[in-house]
C-alpha positions as CSV (number, residue, x, y, z in Angstrom):
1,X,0.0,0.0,0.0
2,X,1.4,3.2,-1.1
3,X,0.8,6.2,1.2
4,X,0.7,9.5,-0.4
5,X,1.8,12.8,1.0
6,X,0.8,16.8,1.4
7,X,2.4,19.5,1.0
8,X,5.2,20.2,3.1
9,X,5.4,23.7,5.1
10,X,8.0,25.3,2.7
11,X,5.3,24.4,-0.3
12,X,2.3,26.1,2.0
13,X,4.5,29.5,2.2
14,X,5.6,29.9,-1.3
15,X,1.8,29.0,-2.4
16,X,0.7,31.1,-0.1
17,X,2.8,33.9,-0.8
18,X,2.0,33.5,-4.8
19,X,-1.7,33.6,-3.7
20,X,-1.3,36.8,-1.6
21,X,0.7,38.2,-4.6
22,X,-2.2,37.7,-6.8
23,X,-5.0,38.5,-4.8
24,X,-3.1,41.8,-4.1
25,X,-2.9,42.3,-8.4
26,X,-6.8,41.5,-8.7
27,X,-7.3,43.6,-5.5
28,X,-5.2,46.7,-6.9
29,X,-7.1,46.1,-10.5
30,X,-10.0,46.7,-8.9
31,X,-9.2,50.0,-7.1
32,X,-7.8,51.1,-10.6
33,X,-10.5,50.3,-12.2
34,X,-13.1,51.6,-9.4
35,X,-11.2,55.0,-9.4
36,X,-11.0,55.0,-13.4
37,X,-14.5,54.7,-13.4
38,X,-15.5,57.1,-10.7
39,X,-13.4,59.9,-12.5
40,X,-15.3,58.8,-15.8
41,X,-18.7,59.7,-14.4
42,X,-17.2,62.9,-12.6
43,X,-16.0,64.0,-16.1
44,X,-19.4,63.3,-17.6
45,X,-21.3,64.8,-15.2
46,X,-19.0,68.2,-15.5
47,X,-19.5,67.8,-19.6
48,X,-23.2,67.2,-19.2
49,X,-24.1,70.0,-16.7
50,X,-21.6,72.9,-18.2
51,X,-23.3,72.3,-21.7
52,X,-26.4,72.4,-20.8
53,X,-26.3,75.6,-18.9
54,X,-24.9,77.0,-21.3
55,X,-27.1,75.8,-24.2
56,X,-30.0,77.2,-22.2
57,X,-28.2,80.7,-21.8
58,X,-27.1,81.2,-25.5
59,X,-30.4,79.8,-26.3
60,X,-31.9,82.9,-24.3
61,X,-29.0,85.1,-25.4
62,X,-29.3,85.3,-28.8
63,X,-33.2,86.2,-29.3
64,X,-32.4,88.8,-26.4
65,X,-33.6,92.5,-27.8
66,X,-36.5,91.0,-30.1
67,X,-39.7,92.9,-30.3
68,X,-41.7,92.3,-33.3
69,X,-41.5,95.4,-35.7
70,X,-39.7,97.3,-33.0
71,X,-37.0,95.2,-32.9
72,X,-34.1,98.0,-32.6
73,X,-35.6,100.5,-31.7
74,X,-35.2,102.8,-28.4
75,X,-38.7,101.8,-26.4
76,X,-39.4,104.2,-23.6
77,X,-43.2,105.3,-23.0
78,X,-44.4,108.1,-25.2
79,X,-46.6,108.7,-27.8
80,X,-45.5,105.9,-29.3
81,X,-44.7,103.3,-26.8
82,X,-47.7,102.6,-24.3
83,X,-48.7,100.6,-21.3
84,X,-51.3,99.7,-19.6
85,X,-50.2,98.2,-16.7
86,X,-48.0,99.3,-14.0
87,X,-45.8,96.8,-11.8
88,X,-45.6,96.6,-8.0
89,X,-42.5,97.0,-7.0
90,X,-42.6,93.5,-5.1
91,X,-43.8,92.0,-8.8
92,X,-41.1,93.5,-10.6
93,X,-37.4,93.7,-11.1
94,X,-35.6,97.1,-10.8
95,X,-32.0,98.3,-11.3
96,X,-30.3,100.8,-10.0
97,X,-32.0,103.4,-11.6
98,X,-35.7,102.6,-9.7
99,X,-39.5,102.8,-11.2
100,X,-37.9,104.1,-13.9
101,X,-35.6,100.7,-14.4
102,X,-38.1,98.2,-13.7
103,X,-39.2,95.2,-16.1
104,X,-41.5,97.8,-18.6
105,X,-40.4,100.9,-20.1
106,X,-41.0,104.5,-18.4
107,X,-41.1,107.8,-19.5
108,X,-38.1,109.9,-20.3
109,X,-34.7,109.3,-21.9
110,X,-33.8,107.7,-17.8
111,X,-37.1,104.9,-18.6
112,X,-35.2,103.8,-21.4
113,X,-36.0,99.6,-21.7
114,X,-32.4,97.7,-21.4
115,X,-33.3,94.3,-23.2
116,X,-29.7,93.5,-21.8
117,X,-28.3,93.5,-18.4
118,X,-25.9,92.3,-16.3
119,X,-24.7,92.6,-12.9
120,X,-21.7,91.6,-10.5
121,X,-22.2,90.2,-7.4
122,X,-20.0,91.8,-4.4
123,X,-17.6,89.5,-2.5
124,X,-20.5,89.1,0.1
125,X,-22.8,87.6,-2.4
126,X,-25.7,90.5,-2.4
127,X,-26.2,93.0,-5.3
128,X,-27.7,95.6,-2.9
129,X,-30.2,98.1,-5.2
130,X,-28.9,96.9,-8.7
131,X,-31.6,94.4,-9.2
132,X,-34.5,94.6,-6.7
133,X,-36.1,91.0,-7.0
134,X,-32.2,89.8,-5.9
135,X,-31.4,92.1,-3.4
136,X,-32.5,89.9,-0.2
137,X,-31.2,86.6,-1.2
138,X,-27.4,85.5,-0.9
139,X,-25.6,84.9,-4.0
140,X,-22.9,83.3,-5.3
141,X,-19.9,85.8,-4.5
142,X,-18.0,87.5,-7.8
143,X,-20.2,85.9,-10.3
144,X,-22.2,87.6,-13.0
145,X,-26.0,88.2,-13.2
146,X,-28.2,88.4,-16.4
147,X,-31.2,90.3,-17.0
148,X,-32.7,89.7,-20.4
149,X,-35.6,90.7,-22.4
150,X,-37.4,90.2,-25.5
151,X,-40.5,89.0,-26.9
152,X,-41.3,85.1,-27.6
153,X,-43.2,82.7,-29.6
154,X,-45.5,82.8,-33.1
155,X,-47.7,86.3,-32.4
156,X,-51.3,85.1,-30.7
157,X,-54.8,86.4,-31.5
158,X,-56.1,89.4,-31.6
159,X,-58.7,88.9,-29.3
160,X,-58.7,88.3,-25.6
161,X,-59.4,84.7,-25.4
162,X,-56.3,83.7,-27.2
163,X,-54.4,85.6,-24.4
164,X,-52.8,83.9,-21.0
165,X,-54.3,85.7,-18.0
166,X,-50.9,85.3,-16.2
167,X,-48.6,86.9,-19.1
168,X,-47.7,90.2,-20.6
169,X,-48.1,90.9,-23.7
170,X,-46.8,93.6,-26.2
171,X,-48.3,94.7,-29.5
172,X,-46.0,96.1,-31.9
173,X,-46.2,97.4,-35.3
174,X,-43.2,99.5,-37.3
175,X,-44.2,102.7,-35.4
176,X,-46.1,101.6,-32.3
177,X,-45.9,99.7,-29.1
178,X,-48.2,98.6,-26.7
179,X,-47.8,96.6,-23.3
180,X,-51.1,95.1,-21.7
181,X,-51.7,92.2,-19.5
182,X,-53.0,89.1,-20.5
183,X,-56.2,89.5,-18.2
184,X,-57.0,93.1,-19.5
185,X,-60.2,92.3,-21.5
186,X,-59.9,95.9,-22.3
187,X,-56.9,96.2,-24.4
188,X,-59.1,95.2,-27.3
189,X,-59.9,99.2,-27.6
190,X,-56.3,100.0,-27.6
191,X,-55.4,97.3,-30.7
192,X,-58.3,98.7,-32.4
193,X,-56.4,101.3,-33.3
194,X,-53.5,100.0,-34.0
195,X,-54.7,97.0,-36.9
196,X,-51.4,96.2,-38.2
197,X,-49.5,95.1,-34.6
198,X,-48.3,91.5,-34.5
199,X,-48.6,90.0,-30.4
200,X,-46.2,88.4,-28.6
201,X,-45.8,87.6,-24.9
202,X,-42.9,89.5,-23.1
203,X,-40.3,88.0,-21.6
204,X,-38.3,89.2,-19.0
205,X,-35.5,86.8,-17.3
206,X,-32.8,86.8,-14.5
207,X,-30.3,84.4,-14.7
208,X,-28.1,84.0,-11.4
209,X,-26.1,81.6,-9.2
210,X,-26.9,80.1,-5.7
211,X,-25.4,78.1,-3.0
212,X,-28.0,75.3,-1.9
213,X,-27.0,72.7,0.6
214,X,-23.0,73.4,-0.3
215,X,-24.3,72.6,-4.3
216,X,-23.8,75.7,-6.7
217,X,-26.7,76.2,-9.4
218,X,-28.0,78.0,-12.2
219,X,-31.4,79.4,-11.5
220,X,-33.8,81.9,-13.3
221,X,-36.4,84.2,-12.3
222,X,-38.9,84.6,-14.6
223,X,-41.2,87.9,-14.7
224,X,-44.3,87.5,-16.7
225,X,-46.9,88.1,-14.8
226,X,-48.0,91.3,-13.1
227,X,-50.9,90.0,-10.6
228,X,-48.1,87.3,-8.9
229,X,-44.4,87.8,-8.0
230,X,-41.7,86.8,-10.4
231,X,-40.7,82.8,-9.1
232,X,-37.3,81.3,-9.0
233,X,-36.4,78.1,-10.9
234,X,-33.6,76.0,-10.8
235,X,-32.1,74.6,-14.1
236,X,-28.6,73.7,-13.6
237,X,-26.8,72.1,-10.2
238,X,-22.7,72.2,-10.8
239,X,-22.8,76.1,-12.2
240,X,-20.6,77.8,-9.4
241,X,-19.3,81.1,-11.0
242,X,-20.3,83.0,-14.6
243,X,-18.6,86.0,-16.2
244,X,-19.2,87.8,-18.9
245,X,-17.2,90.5,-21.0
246,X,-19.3,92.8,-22.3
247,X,-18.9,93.6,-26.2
248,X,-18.9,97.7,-26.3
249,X,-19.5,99.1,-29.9
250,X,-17.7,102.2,-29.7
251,X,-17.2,103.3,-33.4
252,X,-19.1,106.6,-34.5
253,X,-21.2,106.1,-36.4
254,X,-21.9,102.5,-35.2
255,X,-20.8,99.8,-37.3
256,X,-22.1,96.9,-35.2
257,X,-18.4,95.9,-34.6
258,X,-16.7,95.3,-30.8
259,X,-13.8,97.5,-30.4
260,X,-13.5,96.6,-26.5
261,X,-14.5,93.5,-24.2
262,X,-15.3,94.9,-20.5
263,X,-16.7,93.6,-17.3
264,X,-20.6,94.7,-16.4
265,X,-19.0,97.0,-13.5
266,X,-17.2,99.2,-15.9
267,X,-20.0,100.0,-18.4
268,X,-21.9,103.1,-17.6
269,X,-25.5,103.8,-17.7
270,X,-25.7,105.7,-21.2
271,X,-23.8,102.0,-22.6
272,X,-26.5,100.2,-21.2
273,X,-29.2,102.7,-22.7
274,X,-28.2,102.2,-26.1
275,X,-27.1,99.6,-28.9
276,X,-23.5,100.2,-28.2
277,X,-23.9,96.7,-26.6
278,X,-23.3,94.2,-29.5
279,X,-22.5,91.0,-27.7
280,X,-20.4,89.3,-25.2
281,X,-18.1,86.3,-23.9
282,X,-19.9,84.2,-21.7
283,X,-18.0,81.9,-19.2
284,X,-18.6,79.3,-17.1
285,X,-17.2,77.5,-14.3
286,X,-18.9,73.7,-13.3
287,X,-17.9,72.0,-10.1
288,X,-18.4,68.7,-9.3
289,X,-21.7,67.6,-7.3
290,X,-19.5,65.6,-5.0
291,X,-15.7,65.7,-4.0
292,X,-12.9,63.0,-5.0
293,X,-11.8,61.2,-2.9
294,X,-7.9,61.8,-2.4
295,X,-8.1,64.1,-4.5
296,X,-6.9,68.1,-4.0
297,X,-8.0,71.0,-6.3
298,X,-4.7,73.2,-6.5
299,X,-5.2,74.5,-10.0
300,X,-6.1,77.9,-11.0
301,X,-9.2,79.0,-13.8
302,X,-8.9,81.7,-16.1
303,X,-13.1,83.5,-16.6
304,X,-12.2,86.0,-18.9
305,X,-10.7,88.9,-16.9
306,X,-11.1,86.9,-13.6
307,X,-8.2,84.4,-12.9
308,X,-9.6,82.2,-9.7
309,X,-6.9,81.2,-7.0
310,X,-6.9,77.6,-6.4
311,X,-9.8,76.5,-4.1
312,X,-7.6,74.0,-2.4
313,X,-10.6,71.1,-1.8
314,X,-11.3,67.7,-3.2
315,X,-14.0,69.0,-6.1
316,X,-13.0,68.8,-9.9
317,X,-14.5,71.6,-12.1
318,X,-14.1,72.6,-15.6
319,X,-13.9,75.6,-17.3
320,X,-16.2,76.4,-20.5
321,X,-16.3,79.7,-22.7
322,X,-18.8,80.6,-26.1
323,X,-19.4,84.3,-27.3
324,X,-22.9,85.4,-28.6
325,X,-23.7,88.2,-31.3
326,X,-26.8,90.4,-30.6
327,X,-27.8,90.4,-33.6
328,X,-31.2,92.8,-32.7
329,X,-28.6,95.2,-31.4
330,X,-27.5,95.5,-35.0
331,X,-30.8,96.3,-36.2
332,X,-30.8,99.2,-33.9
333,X,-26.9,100.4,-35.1
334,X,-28.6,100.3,-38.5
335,X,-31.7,102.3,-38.3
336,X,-29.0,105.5,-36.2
């Protein structure tokens, strides 16, 4: 009878040692792979967000300053330009120059309508009295705000049951204007006499940043409605800074040409009255949703005239950039 035999203890080590040395490669794989994969999504996710904010801004952006038949021209209330409404204070969204800034034109060459705004928040976060509907909530520090307007959509009917109670509207032919509510029955005596006006609803938005719960996002108020206060949306969670460099047409006469790039704080009032404004650089930074593990943010980002120190904490971010051409600012260079 033959007896057979195990392994001895010098066999058990080296196997076991080949067995720990291979464990530890599928082990260290996996980590590999794991963190491979984690910065994968975090890449994505900073792709995803940063292009659609900024698909939603240019969107907004470039059909900033229509209005119909009046579509580059200076719209301030007079015998031309009317309204029949008036906005609360608490409904609308005024800049620094008061009533006579708000969401609708006023009277006077100080009630001029600005269909382009923006803004820059101070190293507190708060804007103080350049935008009322902003002024008592906490914003992203050093980042940008938009104010845009402009009409939108096909025209509607003619007639008050075509109309959204909870919109304004504006009628505009090539010499008149007219801004009424979408619940003013009455405004039907006010088109009668103007036949030729196309409708549209009018739009006024306010693009800003916020710090919810430690996550940076893109939200908008939207002002359309004059019997209910203007309402805050988010679209975008990742957005923690935007800049823009303002496009100033300075040529004389206008030729609808930038001959400087400068931040909002540095244009003056009479820029933003007129179509000096042509376009701008738009840029924006995205942040991560979560931090990386082991990971340590120590780079600096270039916005256009702002160069960011590093932040120094475990979030990735990315950097994206896109200009945009008024183009109804051109319209208005043309008919001066």
């Amino acid at each position: 009878m033959k007896l057979s035999r195990g392994f001895t203890l010098l066999e058990w080590l080296i196997s076991s040692t080949i067995g720990l040395f291979l464990l530890s490669g599928a082990f260290s794989v996996y980590v590999m792979s794991r963190n491979n994969n984690h910065q994968l999504q975090i890449y994505n996710e900073l792709q995803e967000n940063g292009r659609l904010a900024m698909n939603l801004l240019l969107q907004d952006l470039r059909q900033t300053g229509f209005f119909g038949d009046m579509t580059g021209q200076t719209l301030r209330l007079d015998s031309n330009v009317k309204s029949r409404l008036k906005l609360a204070e608490a409904h609308d969204c005024r800049d620094e120059r008061g009533a006579q800034g708000g969401t609708l034109p006023a009277a006077g060459d100080n009630g001029i309508l600005r269909p382009f705004l923006a803004r820059h928040v101070d190293p507190d976060g708060f804007l103080n009295a350049e935008l009322s509907c902003l002024k008592k909530l906490k914003l992203q520090p050093d980042s940008d705000v938009l104010s845009l307007k402009r009409e939108v959509g096909d025209p509607v009917e003619r007639s008050a049951t075509g109309w959204n109670p909870q919109r304004i509207y504006l009628a505009a032919n090539v010499n008149q204007a007219l801004f009424f509510a979408g619940n003013d029955k009455d405004a039907t005596d006010d088109l009668s006499v103007r036949p030729t006006a196309q409708i549209r609803e009018f739009q006024h938005h306010i693009y800003y940043i916020q710090q919810l719960n430690n996550i940076p996002e893109l939200r908008l108020i939207q002002l359309t409605d004059q019997m209910n206060a203007a309402y805050s949306l988010p679209l975008v969670q990742g957005v923690e800074r935007l800049r823009v460099l303002v496009a100033v047409d300075e040529s004389v006469p206008a030729d609808g040409l930038a001959d400087k790039y400068l931040p909002p704080e540095k244009i003056t009032p009479v820029v933003w009255n007129t179509f000096s404004i042509t376009g701008i650089q738009l840029f924006l930074l995205i942040r991560a949703l979560e931090p990386s593990p082991g990971f340590r943010n120590e780079q600096t980002y270039q916005l256009g005239d702002q160069k960011l120190v590093p932040f120094n904490d475990g979030y990735q971010r990315l950097v994206l950039q896109s200009s945009v051409q008024f183009r109804n600012a051109s319209v208005g260079n043309a008919l001066d």
